[in-house]
C-alpha positions in Angstrom: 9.6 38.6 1.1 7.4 36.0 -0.7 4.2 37.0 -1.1 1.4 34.4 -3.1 -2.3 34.1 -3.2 -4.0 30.8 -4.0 -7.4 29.2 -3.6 -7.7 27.5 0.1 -9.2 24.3 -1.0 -6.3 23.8 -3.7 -3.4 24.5 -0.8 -5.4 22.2 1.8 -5.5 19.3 -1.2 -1.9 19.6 -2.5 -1.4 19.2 1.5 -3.1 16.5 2.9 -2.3 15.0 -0.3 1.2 14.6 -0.1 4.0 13.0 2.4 3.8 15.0 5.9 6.1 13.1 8.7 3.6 14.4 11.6 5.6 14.4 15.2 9.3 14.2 14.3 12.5 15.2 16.3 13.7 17.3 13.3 11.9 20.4 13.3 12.0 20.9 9.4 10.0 17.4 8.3 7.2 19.0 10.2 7.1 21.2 7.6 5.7 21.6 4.2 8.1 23.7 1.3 6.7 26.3 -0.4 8.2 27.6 -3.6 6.8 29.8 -6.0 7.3 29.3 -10.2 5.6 30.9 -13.2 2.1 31.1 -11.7 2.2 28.4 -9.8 3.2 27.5 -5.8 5.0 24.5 -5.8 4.5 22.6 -2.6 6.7 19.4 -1.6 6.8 16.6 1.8 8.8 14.4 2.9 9.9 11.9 5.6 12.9 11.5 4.1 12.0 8.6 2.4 9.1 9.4 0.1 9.0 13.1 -1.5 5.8 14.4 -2.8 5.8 17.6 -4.9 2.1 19.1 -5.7 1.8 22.4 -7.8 -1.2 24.2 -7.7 -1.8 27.6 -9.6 -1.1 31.2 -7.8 -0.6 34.4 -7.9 2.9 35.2 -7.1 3.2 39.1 -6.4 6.6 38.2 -4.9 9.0 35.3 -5.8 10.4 33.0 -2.9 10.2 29.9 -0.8 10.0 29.2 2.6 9.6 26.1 5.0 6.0 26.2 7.1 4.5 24.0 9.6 2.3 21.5 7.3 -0.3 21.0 10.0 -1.0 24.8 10.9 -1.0 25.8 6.9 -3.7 23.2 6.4 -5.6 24.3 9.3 -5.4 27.8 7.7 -6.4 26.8 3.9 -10.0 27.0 3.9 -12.0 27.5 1.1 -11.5 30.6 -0.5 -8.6 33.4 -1.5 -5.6 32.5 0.0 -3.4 35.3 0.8 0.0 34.0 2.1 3.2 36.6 3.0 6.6 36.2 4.5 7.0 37.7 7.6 10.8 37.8 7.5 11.3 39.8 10.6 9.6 37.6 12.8 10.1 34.5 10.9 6.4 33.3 10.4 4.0 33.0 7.5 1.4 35.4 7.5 -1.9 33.3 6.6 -5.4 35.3 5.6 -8.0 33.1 4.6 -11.1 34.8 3.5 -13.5 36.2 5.3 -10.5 38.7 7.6 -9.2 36.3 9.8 -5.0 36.8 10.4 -3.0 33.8 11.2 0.6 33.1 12.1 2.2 29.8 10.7 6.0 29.1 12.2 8.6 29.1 9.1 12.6 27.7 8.5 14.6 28.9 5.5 14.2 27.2 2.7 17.7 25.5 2.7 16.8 23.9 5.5 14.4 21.3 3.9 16.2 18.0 2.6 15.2 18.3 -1.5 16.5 15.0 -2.7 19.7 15.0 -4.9 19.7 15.0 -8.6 20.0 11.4 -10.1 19.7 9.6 -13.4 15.8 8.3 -13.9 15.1 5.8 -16.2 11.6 5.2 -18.1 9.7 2.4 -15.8 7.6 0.0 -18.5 4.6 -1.3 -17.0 1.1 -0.8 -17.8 0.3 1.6 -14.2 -3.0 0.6 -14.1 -2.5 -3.1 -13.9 0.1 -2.4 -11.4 -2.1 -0.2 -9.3 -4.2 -3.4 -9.5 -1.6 -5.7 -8.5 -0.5 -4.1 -5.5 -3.6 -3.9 -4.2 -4.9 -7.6 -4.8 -1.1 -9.0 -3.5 -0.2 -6.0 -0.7 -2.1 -7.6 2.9 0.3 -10.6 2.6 3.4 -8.7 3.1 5.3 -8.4 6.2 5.0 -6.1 8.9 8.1 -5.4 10.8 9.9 -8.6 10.0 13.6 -9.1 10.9 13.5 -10.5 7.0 13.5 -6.9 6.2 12.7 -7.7 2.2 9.6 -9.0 3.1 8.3 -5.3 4.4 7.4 -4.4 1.2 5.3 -5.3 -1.9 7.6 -6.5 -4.6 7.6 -5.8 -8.5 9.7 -8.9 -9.8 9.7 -10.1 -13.7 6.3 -11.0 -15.0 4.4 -11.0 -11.4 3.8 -8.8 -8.5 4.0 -10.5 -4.7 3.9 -10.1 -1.3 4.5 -12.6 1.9 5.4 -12.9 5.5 6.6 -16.2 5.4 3.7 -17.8 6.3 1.4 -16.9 3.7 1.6 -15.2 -0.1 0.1 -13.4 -2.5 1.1 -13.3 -6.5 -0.7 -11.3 -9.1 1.1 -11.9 -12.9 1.5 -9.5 -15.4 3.6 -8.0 -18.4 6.8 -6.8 -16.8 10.2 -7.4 -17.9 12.2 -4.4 -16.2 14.0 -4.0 -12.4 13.5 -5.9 -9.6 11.6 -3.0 -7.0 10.5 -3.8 -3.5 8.1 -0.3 -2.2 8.0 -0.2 1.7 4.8 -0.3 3.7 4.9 2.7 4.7 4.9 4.4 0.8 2.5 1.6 -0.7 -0.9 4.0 -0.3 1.0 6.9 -1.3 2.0 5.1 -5.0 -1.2 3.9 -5.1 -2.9 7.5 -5.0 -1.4 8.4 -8.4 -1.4 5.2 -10.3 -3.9 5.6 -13.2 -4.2 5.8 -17.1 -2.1 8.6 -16.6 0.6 8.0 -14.1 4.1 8.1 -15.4 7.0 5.8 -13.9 10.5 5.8 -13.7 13.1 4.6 -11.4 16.9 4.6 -10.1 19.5 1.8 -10.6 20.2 0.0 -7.0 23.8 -0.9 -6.1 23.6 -4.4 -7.0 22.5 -5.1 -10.8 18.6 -5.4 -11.9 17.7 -3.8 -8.9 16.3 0.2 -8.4 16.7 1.9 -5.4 14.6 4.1 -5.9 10.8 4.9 -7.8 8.8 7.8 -8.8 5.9 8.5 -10.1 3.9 11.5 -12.1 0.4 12.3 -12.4 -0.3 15.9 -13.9 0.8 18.2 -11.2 1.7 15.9 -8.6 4.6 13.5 -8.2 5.6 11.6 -5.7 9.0 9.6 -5.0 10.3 7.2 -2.3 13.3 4.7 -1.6 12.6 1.3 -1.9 14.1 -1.5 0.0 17.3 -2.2 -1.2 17.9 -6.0 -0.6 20.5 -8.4 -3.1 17.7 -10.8 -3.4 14.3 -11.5 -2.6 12.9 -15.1 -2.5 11.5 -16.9 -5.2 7.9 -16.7 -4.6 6.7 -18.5 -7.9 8.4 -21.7 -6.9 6.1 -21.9 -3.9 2.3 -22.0 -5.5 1.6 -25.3 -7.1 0.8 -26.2 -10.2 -3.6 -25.9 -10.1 -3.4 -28.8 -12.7 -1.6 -31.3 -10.4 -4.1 -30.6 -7.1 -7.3 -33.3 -7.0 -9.0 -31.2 -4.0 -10.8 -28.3 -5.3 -13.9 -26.8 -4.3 -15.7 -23.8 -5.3 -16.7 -21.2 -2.6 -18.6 -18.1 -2.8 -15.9 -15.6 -1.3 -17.9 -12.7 0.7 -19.6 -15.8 2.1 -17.0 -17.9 3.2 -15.0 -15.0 4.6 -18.1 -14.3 6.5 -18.3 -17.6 7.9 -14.9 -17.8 8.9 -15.1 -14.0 10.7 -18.0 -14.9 12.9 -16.1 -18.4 14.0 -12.7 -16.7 14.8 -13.9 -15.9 18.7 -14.4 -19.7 19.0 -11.0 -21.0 17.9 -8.9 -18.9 20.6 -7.5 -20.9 23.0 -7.1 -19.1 26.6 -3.8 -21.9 27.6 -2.3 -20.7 24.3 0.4 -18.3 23.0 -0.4 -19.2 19.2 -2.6 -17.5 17.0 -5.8 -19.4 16.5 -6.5 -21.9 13.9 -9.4 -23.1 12.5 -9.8 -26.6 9.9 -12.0 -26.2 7.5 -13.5 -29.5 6.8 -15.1 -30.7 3.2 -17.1 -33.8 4.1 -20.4 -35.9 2.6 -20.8 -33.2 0.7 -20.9 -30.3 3.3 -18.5 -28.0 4.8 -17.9 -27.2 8.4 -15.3 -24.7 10.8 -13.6 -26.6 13.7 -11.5 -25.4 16.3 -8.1 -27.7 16.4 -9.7 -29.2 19.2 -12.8 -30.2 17.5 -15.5 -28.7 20.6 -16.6 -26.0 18.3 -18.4 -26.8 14.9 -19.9 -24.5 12.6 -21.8 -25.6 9.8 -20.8 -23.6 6.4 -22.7 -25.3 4.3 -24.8 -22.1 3.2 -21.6 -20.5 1.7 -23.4 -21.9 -1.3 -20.1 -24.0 -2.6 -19.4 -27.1 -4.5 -18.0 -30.2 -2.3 -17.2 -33.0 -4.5 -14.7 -34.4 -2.2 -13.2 -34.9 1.2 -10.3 -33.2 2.5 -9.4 -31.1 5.7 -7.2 -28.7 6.4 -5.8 -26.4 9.1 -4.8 -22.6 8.9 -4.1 -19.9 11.0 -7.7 -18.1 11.5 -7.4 -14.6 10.4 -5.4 -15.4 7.7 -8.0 -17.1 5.7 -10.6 -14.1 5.3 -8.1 -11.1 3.7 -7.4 -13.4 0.1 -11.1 -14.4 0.2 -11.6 -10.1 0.0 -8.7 -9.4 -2.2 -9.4 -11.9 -5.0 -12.2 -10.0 -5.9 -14.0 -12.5 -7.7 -17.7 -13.7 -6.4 -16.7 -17.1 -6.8 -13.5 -18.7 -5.6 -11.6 -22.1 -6.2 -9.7 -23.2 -3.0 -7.3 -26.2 -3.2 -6.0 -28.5 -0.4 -2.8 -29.7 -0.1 -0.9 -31.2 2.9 0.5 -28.0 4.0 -1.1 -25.7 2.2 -4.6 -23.8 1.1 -4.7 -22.3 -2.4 -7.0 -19.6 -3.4 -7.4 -18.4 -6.9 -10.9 -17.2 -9.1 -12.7 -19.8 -10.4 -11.8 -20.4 -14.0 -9.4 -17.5 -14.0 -5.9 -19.1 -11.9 -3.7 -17.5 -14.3 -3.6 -14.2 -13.1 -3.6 -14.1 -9.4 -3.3 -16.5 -7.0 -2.9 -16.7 -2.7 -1.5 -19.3 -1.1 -1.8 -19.9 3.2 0.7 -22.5 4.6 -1.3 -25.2 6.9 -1.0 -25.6 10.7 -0.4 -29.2 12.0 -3.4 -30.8 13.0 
């Protein structure tokens, strides 16, 4: 019979803090595993692709672990004392928060939960807080449920971080000179929740050479683990952003502004006869900038995005895939350059770091 007490606020953190699967057809990834150590209760989640282990301090009367329904234990941590018992006879965990309430939580034996196997982790060099960075400037340009399965993830690739559906990408460059690692969608915010000054990385070999398969990482009492997408290649996003030095259209833009702009014109580019996502042009012209619908009957002056026009060009992208760069650059001012077939974003004065590129529409 395990028998614990911990502080309610702790348990409900360690919780909602790590992976829980929600609604599942297995019974056990409902569940949260409790396991209790020298003073500590040792709490882990999974969904069978990301595993998060929390450890809070306790009280351990009597040693143990047990599986518990992740939901109802968090609904039962409230601030507090924490006392927590195994029923064994009636195979439930006894819950009594402070103040006298008595609740039931439904258990599974331990053995049930699916703790990963023991493998060989190797030391992951990267500076985490630049990375934590990265992925967040780079992570809204990557896939979502594309048949290019690779693309479903951000990627960690030598000396830059990148994301892209195909039709538009993101690259942020930085000191890295290790395995190629591709983190799903789906475990993106949970990697991002311990990457600091003092997160700790390592990571798994893959099957095929210089790539992992899997990535972990530690943050004082809480780490956190997850597959990554195991693909033989993934496409050579450098090759695709051009050279700033060899573009002659540039203009400066303020970037809340123009993203602004370019929000409140979106409902006027849809086209009711049309299947395809709405395009707008932006337009650089006499020294002012304007928002057209491909059909030129809308027109929205931009000119008050307070930018610098020193040339005319025109160009044509899809409409809601012009504003999330202008937010992730995060830079007040923005260079964007035209090409024929494509729109290039970067900070002004600063294109060596990060940079977002939009493929055109045809006009």
């Amino acid at each position: 019979m395990m028998r614990v007490e911990v502080e309610g606020k702790d348990l409900a953190e360690a919780l909602r803090g790590g992976v829980q699967a929600g609604r599942s057809t297995l019974p056990v990834l409902e569940c949260a595993l409790l396991e209790t150590g020298d003073g500590i209760l040792r709490i882990h989640g999974t969904d069978l692709e990301g595993h998060s282990i929390t450890e809070i301090p306790a009280k351990v009367i009597d040693a143990g672990a047990i599986c518990a329904n992740a939901a109802l234990l968090t609904a039962a941590a409230r601030n507090g004392t924490l006392k927590l018992r195994v029923d064994d006879e009636a195979h439930v965990l006894r819950a009594e928060p402070h103040g006298g309430s008595r609740l039931r939580v439904p258990t599974l034996a331990a053995p049930e939960f699916p703790i990963p196997e023991t493998e060989v982790w190797h030391p992951l060099e990267i500076d985490p807080v630049q990375f934590a960075a990265a992925i967040r400037t780079v992570s809204y340009a990557s896939g979502k449920q594309d048949v290019r399965y690779y693309l479903n993830g951000v990627a960690l690739l030598q000396g830059y971080v990148c994301a892209s559906d195909g039709h538009r990408a993101a690259m942020y460059r930085l000191a890295y000179d290790g395995p190629r690692i591709i983190i799903p969608n789906d475990q993106v915010d949970a990697v991002l929740k311990l990457l600091d000054d003092k997160a700790v990385l390592a990571y798994v070999d893959g099957t095929s050479k210089g790539h992992a398969r899997k990535l972990r990482v530690k943050n004082g009492a809480r780490t956190f683990a997850t597959l990554l997408i195991d693909a033989p290649g993934y496409p050579d996003v450098q090759a695709i952003f051009p050279l700033t030095s060899t573009l002659d259209k540039k203009y400066t833009f303020d970037s809340a502004k123009l993203a602004d702009a370019a929000k409140q014109f979106i409902p006027f580019c849809k086209q009711k006869d049309s299947k395809n996502a709405p395009a707008l042009v932006l337009s650089i012209a006499d020294g002012a900038a304007q928002f057209t619908d491909t059909r030129r009957t809308n027109v929205e002056n931009c000119s008050w995005v307070l930018g610098e026009f020193s040339q005319n060009g025109e160009i044509g992208v899809a409409a809601t895939y012009l504003i999330p760069p202008l937010h992730a650059v995060g830079a007040e001012k923005v260079s964007v350059y035209f090409t024929h077939t494509m729109l290039l974003i970067t900070p002004v004065n600063d294109d060596s770091c990060q940079q977002h590129v939009i493929m055109g529409v045809r006009l």
